[in-house]
N, C-alpha and C positions, 0 to 999 in steps of 0.2 A: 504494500500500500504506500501511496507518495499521498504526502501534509505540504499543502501551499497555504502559505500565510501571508494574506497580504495586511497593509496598513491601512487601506480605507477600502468600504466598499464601493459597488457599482461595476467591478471587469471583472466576474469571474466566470460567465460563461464563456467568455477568447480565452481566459487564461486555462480553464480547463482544458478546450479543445486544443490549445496546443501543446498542452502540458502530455495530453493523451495522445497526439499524434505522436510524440517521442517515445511513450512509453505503451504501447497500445494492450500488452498483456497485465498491465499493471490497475489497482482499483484506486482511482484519481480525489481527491477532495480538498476543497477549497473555504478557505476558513478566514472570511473576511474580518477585518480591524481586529483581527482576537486574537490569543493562542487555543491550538485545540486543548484538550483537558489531557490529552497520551501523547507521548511523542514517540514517533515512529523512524525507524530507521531513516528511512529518507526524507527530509525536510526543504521549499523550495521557497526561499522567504523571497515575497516580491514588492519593491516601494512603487507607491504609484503616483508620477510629478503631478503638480500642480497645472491648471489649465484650465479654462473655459472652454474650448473646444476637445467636445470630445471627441471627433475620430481622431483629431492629432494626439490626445493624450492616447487613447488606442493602441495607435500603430506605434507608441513610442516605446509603451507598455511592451508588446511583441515582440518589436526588433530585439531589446536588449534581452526578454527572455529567448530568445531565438539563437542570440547568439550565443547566452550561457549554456543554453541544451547543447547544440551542436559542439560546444565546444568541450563538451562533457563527455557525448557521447560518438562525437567523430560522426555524428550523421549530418547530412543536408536534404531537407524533405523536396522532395517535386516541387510542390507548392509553396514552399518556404513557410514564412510566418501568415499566410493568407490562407484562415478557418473559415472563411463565409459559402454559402452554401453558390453563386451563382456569382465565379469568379470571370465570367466573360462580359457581364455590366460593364466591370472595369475597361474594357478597348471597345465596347460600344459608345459608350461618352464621348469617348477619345473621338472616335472615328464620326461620331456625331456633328460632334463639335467642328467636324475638318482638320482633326491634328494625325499626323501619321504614322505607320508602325513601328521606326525607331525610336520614336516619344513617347510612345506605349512602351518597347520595350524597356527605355531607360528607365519610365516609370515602374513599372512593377516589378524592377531587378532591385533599383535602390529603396522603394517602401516596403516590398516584402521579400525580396532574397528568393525569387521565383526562378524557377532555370529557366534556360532559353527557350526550351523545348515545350516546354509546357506555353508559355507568352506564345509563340509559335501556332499553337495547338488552339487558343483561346482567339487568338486575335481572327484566324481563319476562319473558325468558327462565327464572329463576331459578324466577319463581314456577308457569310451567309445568310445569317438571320435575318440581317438587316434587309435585303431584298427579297425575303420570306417576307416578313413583316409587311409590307408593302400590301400582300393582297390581305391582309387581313386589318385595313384601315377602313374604316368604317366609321364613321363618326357615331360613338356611344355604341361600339357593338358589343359583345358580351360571349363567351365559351360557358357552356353545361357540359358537370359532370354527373352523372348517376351510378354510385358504387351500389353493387352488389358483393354485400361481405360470404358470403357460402363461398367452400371449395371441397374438392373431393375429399383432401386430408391436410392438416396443415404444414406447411416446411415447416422443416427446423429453424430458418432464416429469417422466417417472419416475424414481424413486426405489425400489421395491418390488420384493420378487424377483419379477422377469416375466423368462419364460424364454421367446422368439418361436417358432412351431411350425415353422417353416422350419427350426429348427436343432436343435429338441430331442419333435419328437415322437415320438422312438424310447425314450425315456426316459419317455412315460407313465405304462407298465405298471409299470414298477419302482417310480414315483412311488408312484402309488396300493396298492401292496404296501406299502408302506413306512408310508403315512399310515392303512391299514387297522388296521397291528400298531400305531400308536399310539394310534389313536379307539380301539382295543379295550381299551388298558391304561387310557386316564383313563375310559372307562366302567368298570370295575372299580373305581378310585381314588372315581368319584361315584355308586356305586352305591344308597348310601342318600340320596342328597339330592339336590331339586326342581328339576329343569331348566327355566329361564324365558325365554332367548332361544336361536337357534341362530338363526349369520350366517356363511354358506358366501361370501368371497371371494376374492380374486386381487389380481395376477391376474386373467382373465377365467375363470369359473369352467365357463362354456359356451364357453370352448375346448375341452372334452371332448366327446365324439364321445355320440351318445344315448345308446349302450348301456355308456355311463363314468358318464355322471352317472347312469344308472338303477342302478348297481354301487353309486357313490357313498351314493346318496340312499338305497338298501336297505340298505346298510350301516348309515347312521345308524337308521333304525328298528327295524334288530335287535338295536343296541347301546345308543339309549338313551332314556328314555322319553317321545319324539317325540310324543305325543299331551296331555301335560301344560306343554308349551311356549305360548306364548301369542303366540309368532311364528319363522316361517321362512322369511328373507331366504337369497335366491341371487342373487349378483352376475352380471345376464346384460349386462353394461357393454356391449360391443362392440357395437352392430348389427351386421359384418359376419358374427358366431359367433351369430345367431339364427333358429333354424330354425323350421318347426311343429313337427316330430318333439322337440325338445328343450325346447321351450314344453311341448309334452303330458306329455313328462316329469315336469316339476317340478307340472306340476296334478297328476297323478298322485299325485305323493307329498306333496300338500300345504303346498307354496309359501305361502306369505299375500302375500310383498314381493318385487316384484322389481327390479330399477336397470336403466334403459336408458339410457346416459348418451351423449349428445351432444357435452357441453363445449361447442360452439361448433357455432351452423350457417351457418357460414362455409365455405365450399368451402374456399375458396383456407387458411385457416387450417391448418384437418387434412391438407390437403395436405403443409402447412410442417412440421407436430409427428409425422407420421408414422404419424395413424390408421388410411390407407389403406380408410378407407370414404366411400361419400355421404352426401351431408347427406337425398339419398330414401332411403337405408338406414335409417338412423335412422327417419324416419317412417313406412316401411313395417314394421317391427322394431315400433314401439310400436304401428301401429292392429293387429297379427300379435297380439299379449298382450292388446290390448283385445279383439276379434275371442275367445279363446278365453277370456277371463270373468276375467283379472285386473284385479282392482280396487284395488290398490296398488302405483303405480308411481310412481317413484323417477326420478331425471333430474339428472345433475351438470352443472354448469355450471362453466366456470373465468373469473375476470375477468384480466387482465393479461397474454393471450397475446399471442405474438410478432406483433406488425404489427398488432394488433388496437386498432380506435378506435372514439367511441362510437357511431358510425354502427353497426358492426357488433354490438355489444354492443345497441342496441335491436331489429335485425331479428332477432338470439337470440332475445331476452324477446320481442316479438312470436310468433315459433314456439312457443317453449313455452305462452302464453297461449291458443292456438288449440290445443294438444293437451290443457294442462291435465291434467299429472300431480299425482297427490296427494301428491307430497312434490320438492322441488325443494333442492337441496343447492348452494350457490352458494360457490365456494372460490375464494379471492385463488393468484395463483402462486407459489408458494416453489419458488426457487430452489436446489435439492437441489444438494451434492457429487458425490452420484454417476448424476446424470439427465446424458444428454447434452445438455440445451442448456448444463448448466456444463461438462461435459466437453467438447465441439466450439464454446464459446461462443464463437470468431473467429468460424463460420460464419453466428450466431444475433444477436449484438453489434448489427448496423446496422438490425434490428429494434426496433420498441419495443415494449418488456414494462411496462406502469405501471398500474397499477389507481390508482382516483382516486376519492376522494368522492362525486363527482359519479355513477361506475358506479355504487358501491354501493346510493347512494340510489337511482337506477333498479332496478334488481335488487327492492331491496327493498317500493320502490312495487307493482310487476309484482305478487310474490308477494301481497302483501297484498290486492292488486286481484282477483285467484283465489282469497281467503278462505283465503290458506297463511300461519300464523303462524308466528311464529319460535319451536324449540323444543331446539335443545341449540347451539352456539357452541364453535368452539377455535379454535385459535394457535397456527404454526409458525415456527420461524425462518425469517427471508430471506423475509417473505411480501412481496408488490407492492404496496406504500404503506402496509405495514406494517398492515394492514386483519384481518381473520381470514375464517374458514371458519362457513357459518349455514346449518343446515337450517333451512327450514319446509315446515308442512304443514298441512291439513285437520286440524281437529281430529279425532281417533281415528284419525288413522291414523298417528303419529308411529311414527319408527324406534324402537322400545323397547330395542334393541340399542344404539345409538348414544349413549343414553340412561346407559344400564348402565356401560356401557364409558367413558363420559367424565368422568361424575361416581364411578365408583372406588364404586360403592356396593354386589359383593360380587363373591364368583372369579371369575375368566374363564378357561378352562380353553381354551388355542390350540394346534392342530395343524394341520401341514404348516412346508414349509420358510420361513423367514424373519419363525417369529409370534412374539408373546411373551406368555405366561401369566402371571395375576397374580393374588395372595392378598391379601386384604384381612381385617388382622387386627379382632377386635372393640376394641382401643385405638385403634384408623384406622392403626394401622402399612402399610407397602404393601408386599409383598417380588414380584420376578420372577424369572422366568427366560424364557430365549430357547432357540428352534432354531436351527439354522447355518444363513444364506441359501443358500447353494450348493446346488444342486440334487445334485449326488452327494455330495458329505460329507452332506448330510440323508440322504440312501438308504445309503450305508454306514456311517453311526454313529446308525443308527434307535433302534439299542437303550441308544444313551447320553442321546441324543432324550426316551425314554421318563422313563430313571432319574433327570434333572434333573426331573421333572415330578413325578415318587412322592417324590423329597426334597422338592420346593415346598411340596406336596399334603397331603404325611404328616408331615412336620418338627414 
């Protein structure tokens, strides 16, 4: 366990995350203006200068812990001292503004000790989105999400309200009552303005039974104006939850994206995490959506799971290159509080979980080699060598939701249990609000659900 003690409060979420990016197997706590009451082997006492502005107190805070880690422990992160979850902001400013990529680079080499590579990686990035961005200007337009928390079983990995059908498929029906009366209230609330993405996930969102998601999916088109969207992702993640009858569905109702997500086509891996499908599911599952005329398919990969080395990590990226989906989402492992590999992590521990330079560059080779550029980039805490999460894709066919949602660039109106809604003021203010994870208090306080949503909305 590491004891940081600083002298005033107000930084202790930067100070953790980077305190934990150094030590990522270690239990981190932050012990403002005090001493703890034990004192623990390792102690990390931090002053915090003086200053009216806070990002400069921030970044100044950082740097110098930045430089005492590294200097401690002979490492230099990717990222440097830069924990924010959506580090490519940073050289969209830049580039906003009309300043250029040497400016950028100088900038986030000397405020946060970022490698080149990475600046590189972000800035490209940057300049993609921005001409994304483009068709999704709309004056006062808005992205809906609809989670559906059920899955066949839960990963070890998660983190997200999944509720496994084994234990709660009696509870559907209530579900979808519940999530009805609220798609019904923010279509009221968005009545007058321009619907630009809608991203139905989970959740595995085809854990619903055909004639759920066809309820589901009717629903949206009776409540809102599904024909001026310019994309409609359905998270059909599972291979095990993918049928013909529930593929024909979503064509039906006009689908454009759909995710079939693999993670790993490692047997022995999904064995371990608990996906409880084959690595032929998965491939039977996407030639199933190619076979019925989807042409936007979506494919997660995770790098730094349990037991997994680079052996295993290239016969992935070989499989996916031979199916050659058009959009490939490659995510480092963050190691969530409330996923059981941290909750059971004695059982998980003598595994190695390490994402490594070395993965990423492959990964990233792979995609490139399929003509899939990089085009939106985030950051979690406790991710696997401290690395981030990178969709690419075929140009035009990028997730335009993902897009939306990352860069904060207007509402996002969320319903089901465990989303979070978010208004984007025209000053760039950001305000939220959330649902209750819990699958019953979402069904029995639907109507509080609602009313947090019309104060958001209407406020």
């Amino acid at each position: 366990m590491i004891q940081v003690i600083t002298d005033k409060p107000g930084y202790s979420y930067d100070i953790h995350s980077l305190v934990k990016a150094f030590f990522p197997a270690e239990d981190v706590f932050v012990f403002e203006g005090r001493m703890p009451e034990s004192k623990e082997e390792k102690q990390i006492y931090v002053s915090i200068p003086e200053g009216d502005d806070r990002i400069a107190v921030k970044n100044r805070i950082k740097q110098e812990l930045y430089r005492r880690l590294s200097g401690e422990t002979g490492r230099r992160l990717p990222w440097g001292s830069l924990t924010g979850i959506r580090p490519v902001k940073i050289p969209m400013g830049f580039l906003a503004d009309g300043r250029g990529e040497e400016e950028i680079a100088s900038y986030m080499e000397k405020t946060y000790f970022c490698s080149r590579e990475k600046i590189a990686l972000a800035t490209e990035i940057a300049k993609r989105e921005l001409s994304v961005i483009r068709r999704l200007e709309k004056e006062n337009g808005y992205s809906l999400y609809v989670g559906i928390p059920f899955c066949p079983t839960t990963c070890a990995y998660c983190s997200f309200a999944s509720y496994p059908l084994e234990r709660f498929s009696d509870r559907k029906e209530d579900y979808l009552k519940a999530l009805f009366q609220e798609l019904s209230s923010v279509s009221e609330l968005f009545s007058d303005r321009p619907l630009l993405t809608v991203y139905v996930g989970g959740g595995t969102p085809t854990a619903l039974e055909a004639e759920e998601l066809d309820r589901l999916l009717r629903t949206l088109w009776n409540l809102f104006p599904m024909k001026e969207a310019l994309e409609l992702t359905v998270e059909a993640g599972r291979p095990d939850s993918i049928t013909k009858e529930k593929l024909a569905v979503l064509k039906e109702h006009g689908v454009t994206r759909i995710s079939v997500n693999p993670q790993t086509f490692s047997q022995k891996t999904l064995d371990l995490i608990g996906r409880r499908h084959t690595v032929e599911q998965t491939v039977e599952s996407y030639a199933l959506a190619r076979n019925m005329g989807f042409t936007n398919i979506n494919m997660d990969l995770i790098m730094g799971l349990p037991g997994e080395i680079e052996e295993d990590v290239l016969h992935t990226l070989e499989e996916v290159k031979r199916l050659a989906p058009e959009d490939i989402t490659v995510h480092s492992l963050a190691l969530k509080r409330a996923s059981r590999l941290k909750i059971e992590w004695d059982s998980y521990r003598a595994f190695q979980m390490k994402n490594t330079d070395a993965q990423m560059k492959l990964t990233e080779a792979a995609c490139r080699e399929l003509g899939r550029l990089p085009y939106y980039l985030y950051r979690q805490k406790n991710m696997a060598g401290n690395f981030e999460n990178v969709g690419y894709a075929a140009p035009g066919k990028e997730g335009l939701y993902n897009i939306f949602m990352m860069e904060e660039v207007g509402d996002i109106a969320a319903c089901g249990a465990g989303t979070v809604s978010k208004r984007v003021f025209a000053d760039g203010r950001i305000e939220r609000c959330d649902t209750v994870k819990d699958l019953d208090l979402y069904i029995s306080r639907i109507d509080e659900m609602v009313e947090r949503k019309r104060k958001l909305f209407e406020g």
